[in-house]
C-alpha positions as CSV (number, residue, x, y, z in Angstrom):
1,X,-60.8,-5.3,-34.9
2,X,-62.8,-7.9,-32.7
3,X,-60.2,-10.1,-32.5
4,X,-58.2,-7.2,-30.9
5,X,-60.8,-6.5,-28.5
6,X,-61.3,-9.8,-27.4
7,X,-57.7,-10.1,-26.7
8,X,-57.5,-7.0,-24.8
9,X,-60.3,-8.1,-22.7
10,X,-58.8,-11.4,-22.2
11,X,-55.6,-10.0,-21.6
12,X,-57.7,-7.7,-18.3
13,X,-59.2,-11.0,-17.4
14,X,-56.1,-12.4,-17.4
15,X,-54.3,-9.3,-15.2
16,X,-57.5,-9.6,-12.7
17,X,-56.8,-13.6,-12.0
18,X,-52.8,-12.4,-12.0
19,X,-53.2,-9.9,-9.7
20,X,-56.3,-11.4,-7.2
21,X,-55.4,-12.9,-3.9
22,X,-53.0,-14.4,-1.6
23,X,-51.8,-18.2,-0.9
24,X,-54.9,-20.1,0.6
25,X,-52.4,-22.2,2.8
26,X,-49.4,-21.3,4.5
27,X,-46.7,-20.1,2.4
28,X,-43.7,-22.0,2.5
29,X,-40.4,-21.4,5.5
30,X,-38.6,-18.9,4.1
31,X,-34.8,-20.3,4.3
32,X,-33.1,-18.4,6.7
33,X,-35.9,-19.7,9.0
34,X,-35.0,-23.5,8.8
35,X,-33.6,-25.2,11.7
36,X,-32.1,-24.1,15.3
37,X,-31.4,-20.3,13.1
38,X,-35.9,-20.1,13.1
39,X,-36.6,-22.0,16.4
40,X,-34.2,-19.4,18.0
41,X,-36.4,-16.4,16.7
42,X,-39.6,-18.2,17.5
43,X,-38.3,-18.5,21.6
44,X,-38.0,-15.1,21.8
45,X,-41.9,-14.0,20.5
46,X,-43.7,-13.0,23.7
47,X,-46.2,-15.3,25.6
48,X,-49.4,-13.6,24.4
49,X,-48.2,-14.2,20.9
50,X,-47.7,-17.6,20.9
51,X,-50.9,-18.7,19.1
52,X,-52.1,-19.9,15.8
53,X,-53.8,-16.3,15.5
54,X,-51.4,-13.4,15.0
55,X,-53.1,-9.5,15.5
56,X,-52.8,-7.4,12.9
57,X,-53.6,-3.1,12.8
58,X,-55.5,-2.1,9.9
59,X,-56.2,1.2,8.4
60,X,-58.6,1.4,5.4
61,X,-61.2,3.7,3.5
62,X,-62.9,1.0,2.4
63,X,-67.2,0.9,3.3
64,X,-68.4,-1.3,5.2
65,X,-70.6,-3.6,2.8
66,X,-72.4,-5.7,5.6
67,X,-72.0,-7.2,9.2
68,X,-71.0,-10.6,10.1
69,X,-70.6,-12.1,13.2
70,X,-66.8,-11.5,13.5
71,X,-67.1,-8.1,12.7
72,X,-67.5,-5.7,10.2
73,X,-67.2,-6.6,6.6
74,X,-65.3,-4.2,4.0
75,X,-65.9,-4.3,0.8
76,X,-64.7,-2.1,-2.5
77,X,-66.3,1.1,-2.4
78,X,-64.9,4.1,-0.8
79,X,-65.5,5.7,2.6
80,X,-64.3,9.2,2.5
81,X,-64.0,8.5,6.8
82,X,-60.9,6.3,6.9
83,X,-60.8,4.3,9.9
84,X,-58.7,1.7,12.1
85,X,-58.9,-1.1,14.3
86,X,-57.8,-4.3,14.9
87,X,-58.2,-7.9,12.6
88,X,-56.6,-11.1,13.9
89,X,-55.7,-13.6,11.1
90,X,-55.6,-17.2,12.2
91,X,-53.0,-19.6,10.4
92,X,-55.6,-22.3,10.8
93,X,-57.2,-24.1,13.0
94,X,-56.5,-26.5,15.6
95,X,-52.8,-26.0,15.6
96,X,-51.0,-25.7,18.5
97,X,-47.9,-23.4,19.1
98,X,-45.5,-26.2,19.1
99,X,-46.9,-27.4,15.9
100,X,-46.4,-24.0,14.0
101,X,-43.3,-23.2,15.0
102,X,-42.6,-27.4,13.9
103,X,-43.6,-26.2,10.5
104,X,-42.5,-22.8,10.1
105,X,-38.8,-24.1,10.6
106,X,-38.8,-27.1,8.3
107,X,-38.9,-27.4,4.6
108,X,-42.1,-29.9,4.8
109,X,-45.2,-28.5,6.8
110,X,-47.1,-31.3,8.1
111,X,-50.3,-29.8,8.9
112,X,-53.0,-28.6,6.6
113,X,-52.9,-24.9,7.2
114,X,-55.8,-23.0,5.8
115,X,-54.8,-19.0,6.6
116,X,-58.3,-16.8,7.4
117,X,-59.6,-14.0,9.4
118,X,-61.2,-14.4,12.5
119,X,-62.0,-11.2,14.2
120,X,-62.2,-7.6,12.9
121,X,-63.2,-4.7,15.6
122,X,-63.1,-0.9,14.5
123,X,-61.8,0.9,17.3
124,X,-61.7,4.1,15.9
125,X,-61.9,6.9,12.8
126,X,-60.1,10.3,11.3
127,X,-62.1,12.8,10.7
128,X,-62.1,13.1,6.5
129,X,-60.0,16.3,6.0
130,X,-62.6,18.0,3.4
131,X,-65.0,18.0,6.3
132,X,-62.0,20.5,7.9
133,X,-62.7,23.0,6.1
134,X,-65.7,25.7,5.1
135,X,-66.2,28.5,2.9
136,X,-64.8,32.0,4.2
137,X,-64.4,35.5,2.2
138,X,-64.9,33.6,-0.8
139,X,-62.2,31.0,-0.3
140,X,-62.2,27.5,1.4
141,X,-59.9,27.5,4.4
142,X,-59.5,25.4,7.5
143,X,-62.2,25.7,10.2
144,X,-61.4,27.2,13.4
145,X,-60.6,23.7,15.0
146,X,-59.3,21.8,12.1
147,X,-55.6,21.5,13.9
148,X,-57.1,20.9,17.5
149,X,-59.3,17.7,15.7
150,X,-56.6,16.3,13.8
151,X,-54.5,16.4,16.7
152,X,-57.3,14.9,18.7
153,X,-57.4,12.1,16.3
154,X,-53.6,11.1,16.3
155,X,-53.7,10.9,19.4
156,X,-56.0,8.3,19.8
157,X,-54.7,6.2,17.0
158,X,-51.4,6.3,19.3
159,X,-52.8,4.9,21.9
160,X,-53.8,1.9,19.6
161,X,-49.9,1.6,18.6
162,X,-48.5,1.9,22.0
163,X,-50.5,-1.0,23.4
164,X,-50.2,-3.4,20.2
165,X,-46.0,-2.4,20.2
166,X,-45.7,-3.2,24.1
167,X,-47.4,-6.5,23.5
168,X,-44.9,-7.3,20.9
169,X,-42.1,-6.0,22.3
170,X,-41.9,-3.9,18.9
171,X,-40.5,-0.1,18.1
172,X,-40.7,-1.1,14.1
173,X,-43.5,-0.5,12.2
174,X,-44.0,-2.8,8.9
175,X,-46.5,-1.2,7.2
176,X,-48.2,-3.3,3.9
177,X,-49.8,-1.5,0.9
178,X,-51.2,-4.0,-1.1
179,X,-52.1,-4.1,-5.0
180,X,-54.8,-4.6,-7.5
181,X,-57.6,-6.8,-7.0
182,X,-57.2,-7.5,-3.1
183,X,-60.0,-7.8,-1.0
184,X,-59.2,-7.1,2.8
185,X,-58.6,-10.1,4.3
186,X,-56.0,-10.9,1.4
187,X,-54.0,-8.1,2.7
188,X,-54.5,-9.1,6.5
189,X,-53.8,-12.6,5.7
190,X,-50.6,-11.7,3.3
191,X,-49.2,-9.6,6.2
192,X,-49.9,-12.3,8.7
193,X,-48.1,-14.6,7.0
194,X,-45.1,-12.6,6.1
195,X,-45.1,-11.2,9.9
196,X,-45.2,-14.8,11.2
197,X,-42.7,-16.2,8.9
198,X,-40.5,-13.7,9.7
199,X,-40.3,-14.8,13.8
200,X,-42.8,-12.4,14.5
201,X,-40.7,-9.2,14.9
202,X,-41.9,-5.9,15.0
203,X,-45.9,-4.1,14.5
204,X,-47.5,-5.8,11.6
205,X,-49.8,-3.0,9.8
206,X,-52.1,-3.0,6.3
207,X,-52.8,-0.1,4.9
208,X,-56.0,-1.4,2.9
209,X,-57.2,1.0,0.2
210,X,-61.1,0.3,-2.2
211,X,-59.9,-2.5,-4.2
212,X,-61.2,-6.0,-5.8
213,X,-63.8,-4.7,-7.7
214,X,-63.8,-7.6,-10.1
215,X,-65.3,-7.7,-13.5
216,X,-63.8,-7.1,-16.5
217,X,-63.1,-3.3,-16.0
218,X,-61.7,-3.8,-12.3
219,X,-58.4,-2.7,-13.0
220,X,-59.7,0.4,-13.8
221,X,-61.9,1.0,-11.1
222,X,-58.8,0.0,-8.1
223,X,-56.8,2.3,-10.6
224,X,-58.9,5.3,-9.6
225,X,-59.3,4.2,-5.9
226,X,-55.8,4.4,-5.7
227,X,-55.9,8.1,-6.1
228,X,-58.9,8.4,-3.8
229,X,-56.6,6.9,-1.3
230,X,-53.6,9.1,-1.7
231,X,-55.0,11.7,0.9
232,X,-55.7,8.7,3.6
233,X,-52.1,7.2,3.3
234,X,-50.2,10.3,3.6
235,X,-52.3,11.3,7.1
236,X,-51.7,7.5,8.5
237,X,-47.6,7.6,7.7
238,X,-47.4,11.7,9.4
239,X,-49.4,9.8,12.4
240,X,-46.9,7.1,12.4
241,X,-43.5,9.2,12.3
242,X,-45.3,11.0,15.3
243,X,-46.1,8.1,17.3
244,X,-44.1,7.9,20.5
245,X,-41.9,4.7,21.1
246,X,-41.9,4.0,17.4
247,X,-38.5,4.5,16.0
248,X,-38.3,3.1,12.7
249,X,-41.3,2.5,9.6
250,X,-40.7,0.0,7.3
251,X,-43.0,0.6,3.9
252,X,-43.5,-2.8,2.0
253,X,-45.8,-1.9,-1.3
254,X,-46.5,-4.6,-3.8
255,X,-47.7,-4.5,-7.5
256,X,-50.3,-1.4,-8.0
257,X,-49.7,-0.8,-4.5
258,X,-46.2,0.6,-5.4
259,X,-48.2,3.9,-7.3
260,X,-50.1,4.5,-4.1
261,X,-47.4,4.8,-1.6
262,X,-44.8,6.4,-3.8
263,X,-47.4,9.1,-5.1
264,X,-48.5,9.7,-1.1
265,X,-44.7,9.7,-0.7
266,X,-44.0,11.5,-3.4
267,X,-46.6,14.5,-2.3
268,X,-45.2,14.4,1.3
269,X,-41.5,14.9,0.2
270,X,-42.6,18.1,-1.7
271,X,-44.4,19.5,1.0
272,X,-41.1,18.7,3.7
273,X,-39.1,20.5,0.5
274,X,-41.3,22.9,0.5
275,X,-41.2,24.0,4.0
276,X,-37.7,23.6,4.3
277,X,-36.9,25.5,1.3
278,X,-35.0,23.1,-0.3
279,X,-37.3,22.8,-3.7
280,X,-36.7,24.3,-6.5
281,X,-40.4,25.9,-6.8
282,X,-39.7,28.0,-3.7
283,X,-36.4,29.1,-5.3
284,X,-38.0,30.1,-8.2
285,X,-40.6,31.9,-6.8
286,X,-38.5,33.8,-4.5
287,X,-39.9,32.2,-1.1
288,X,-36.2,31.5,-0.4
289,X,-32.3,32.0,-1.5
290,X,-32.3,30.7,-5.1
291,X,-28.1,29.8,-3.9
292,X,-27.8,26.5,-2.1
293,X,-28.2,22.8,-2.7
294,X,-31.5,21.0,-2.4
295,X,-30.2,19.9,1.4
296,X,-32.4,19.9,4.7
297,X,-29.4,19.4,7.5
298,X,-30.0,17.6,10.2
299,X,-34.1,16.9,8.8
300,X,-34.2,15.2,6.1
301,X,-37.2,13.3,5.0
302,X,-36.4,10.3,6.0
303,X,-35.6,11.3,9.6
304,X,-38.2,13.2,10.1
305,X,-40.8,10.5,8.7
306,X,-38.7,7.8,10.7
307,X,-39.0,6.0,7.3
308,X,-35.6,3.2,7.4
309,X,-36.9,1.1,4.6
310,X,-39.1,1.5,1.4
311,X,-39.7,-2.0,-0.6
312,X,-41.3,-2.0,-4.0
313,X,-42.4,-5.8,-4.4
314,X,-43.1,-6.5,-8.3
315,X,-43.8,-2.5,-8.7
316,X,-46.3,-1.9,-11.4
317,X,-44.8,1.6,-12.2
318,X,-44.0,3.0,-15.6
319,X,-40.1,3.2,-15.9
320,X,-40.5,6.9,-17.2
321,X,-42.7,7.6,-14.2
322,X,-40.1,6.2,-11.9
323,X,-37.0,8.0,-13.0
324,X,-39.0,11.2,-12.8
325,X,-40.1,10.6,-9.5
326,X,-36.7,9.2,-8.0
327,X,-34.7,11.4,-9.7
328,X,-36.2,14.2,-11.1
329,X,-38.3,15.0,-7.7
330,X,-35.6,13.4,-5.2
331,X,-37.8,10.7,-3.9
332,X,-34.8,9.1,-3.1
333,X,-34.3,11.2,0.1
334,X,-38.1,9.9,1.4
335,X,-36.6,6.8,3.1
336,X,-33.5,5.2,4.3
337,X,-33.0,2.8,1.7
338,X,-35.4,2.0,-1.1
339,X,-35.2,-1.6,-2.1
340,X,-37.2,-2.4,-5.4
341,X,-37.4,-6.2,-6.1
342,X,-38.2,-7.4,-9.9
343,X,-38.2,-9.9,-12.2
344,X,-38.8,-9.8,-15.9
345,X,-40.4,-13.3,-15.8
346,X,-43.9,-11.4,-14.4
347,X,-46.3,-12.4,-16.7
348,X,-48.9,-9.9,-14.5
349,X,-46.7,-6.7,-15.0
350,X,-46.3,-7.9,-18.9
351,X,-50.3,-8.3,-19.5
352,X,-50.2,-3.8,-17.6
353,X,-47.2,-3.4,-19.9
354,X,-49.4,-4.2,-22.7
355,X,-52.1,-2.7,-21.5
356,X,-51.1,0.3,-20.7
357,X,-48.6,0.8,-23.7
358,X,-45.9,1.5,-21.5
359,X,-42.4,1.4,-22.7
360,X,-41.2,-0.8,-19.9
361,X,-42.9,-0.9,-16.3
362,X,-39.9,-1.4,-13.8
363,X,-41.4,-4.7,-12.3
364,X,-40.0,-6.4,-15.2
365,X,-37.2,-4.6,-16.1
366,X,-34.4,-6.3,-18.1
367,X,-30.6,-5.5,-17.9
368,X,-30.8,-4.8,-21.8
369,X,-33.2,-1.9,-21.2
370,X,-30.4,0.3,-19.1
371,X,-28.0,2.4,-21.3
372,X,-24.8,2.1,-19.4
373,X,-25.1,5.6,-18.1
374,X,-28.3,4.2,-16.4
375,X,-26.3,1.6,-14.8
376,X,-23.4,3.8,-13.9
377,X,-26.0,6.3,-12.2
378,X,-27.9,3.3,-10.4
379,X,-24.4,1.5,-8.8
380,X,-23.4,5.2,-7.4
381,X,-26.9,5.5,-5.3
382,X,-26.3,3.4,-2.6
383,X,-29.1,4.2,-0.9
384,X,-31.2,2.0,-3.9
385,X,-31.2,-1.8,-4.1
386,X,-32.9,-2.8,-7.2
387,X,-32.7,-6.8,-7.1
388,X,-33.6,-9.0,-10.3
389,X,-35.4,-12.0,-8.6
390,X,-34.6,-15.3,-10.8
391,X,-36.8,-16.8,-9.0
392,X,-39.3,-19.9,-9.8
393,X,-42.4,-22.0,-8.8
394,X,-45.6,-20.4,-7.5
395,X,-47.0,-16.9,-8.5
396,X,-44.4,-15.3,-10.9
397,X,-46.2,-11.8,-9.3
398,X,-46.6,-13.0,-5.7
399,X,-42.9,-14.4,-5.3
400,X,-41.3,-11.9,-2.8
401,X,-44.2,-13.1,-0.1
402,X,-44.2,-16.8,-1.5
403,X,-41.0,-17.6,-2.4
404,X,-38.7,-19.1,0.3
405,X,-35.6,-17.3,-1.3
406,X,-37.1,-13.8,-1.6
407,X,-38.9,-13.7,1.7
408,X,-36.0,-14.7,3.2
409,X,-33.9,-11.9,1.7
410,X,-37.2,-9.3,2.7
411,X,-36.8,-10.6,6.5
412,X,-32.9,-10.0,6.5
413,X,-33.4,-6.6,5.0
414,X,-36.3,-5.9,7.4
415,X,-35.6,-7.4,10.7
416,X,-31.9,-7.8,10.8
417,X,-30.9,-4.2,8.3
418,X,-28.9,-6.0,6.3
419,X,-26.7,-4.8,3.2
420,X,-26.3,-6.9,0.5
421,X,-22.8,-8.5,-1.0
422,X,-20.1,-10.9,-0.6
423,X,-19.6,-11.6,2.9
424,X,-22.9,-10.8,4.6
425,X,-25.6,-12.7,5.0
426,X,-27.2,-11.1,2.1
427,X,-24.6,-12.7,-0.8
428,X,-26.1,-11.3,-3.9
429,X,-24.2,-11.2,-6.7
430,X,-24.0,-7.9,-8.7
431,X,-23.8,-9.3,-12.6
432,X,-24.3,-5.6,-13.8
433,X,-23.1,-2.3,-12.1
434,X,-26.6,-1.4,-9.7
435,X,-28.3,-4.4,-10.3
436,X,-28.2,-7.1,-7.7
437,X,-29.4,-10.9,-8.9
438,X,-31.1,-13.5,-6.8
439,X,-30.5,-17.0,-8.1
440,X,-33.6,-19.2,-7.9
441,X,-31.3,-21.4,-5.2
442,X,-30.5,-17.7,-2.9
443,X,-30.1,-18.7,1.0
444,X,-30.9,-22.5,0.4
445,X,-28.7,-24.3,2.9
446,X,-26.3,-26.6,1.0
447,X,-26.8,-24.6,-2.2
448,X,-23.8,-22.6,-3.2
């Protein structure tokens, strides 16, 4: 019996370390970024951009634990007033312009890059939405003003979006959900990294949610932060489909980060079905025609939440949970595409498997785990890509924003809208029907 305790809590120990952090230098050029094919993104990145620093928008509900000179510090616990501003990352100092872009389009980086944040400045709040509502005839309903004041408050986050898109040149949106065990400047610096890499296209985001407790029950802790957080995300993605100028929202969630999103997700694409009468509890219940198929004509989620692209990076989601949610509940029709990237080498997903005695979570699903009626259902959805990542070297939890082959596949998806298969610039094979492969060798020039 102690034994067994002292493995579990070495096992949680061993998930926390897993789990914690980002690269501490610059991760390394993605490959489709080598050579003249980088350099030729890198020309085109507007003047006021061309720095060692790159600005990133944050949204969070974290507190603010203490004051520094570069701005407020924000630390674990929860802020029921989630607020935004603006943190610029610097990909380390004393590197000029040239020099970056030297590095960022070669194999070999030649400076010693140490990644950190610089500057954060709040620039402004939304009003927490229980403080919206007030007791009346017995029941709690919205106040008198509640629609005026949340309207108020979008609008000012807008103006933040306008001026950061019209300095980039952007009408994308890549919005960043991190996991477990982050701390705020890991996600800022994680984004920056991935944004740079990437030629610096389109509005880099974090959505930063109360986690990196620590300790030996941390897991727990973010775990129940991430439903705190639920209500937050779903207000800042209905303020981003609203935004004017901004055409298209990209969603990249990694690790624990993939339950956040798809649960805000998941409670938005009830509410739209809802509305439009398209679920099945307003057929039931006789608030519409019970005839009909679970369509919303020329609204569907996705267009209405101007979501293109959802990515689940190394998802730490239980396989039951996932079915039920894609499936069952139509998540499916929440974005464009939904691109899931795994690999059953993730020794962080194996340590929650364990934990959690789940069955399988679908970061580390394995082609032996699908009945062939799985498969056959998976290769007829062709709005799903889930990719198996054989990928090597570095974090085996990290590697689609570390490793050169699976960022570089994330920036075609992302920037260029890619589809995968022979004869695009996305070749992955397809060993099994719906599941793509990624050899550890994917995009590396002179590699077949």
């Amino acid at each position: 019996m102690r034994s067994s305790i002292l493995f579990g809590l070495s096992a949680i120990v061993c998930l926390a370390a897993s789990l914690c952090g980002c690269s501490q230098t610059l991760i390394a050029t993605p490959y489709v970024m080598y050579g003249e094919a980088g350099r030729a993104y890198y020309d085109r990145v507007p003047e006021t951009l061309r720095s060692a620093e790159a600005p990133i928008i944050y949204v969070t509900d974290r507190a603010v634990d203490r004051t520094t000179p570069s701005g407020p510090h924000y630390g674990f616990k929860r802020n029921p007033r989630f607020v935004y501003g603006l943190a610029t990352a610097t990909l380390g100092t004393n590197a000029t312009w040239d020099q970056i872009v030297a590095d960022s389009t070669s194999p070999d980086h030649r400076q010693n890059y140490r990644p950190g944040v610089t500057k954060v400045e709040e620039l402004g709040s939304f009003t927490p939405i229980a403080a919206l509502m007030e007791p009346k005839d017995g029941w709690i309903r919205p106040k008198p003003d509640a629609l005026e004041t949340l309207f108020a408050d979008t609008e000012t986050f807008h103006a933040l979006i306008a001026r950061q898109a019209e300095q980039a040149g952007a009408k994308d949106v890549v919005l960043f959900v991190h996991g477990f065990n982050n701390t705020f400047d890991d996600a800022v610096i994680r984004m920056a990294m991935a944004w740079h890499m990437g030629g610096r296209v389109g509005l880099p985001m974090v959505y930063t949610w109360p986690a990196g407790s620590g300790g030996l029950l941390g897991y727990f802790f973010d775990r129940e932060s991430g439903e705190f957080t639920i209500v937050h995300l779903k207000r800042l993605i209905v303020a981003l489909a609203t935004c004017p100028g901004i055409e298209r929202i990209h969603i990249i969630a990694h690790s624990r980060g993939t339950d956040v999103a798809t649960t805000a997700l998941r409670e938005l694409n009830s509410e739209i079905r809802g509305a439009s009468g398209a679920g099945y509890v307003s057929k039931v219940l006789g608030l519409t025609e019970r005839a009909g198929a679970d369509a919303y004509g020329e609204r569907p989620p996705y267009k209405l939440l101007k979501l293109a692209t959802l990515v689940l990076a190394a998802p730490d989601l239980d396989m039951e949970v996932f079915q039920q949610r894609f499936f069952g509940e139509n998540l499916l029709n929440i974005a464009e595409r939904t691109v899931i990237y795994i690999s059953p080498a993730d020794q962080a997903i194996a340590i929650a498997n364990w934990l959690f005695g789940s069955k399988n979570r679908i970061g580390t699903l394995k082609a032996k785990d699908m009945t062939p009626e799985q498969q056959d259902r998976l290769s007829k959805v062709t709005r799903l890509e889930l990719i198996n990542c054989d990928v090597k070297g570095g974090s085996s939890h990290a590697y689609a924003a570390q490793h050169p082959s699976a960022l570089s596949d994330l920036i075609l998806l992302l920037r260029d809208r890619v589809t995968p298969g022979p004869g695009t610039s996305r070749p992955l094979t397809q060993p099994i029907p719906g599941v793509w492969e990624m050899s550890n060798t994917y995009l590396k020039p002179g590699s077949k």
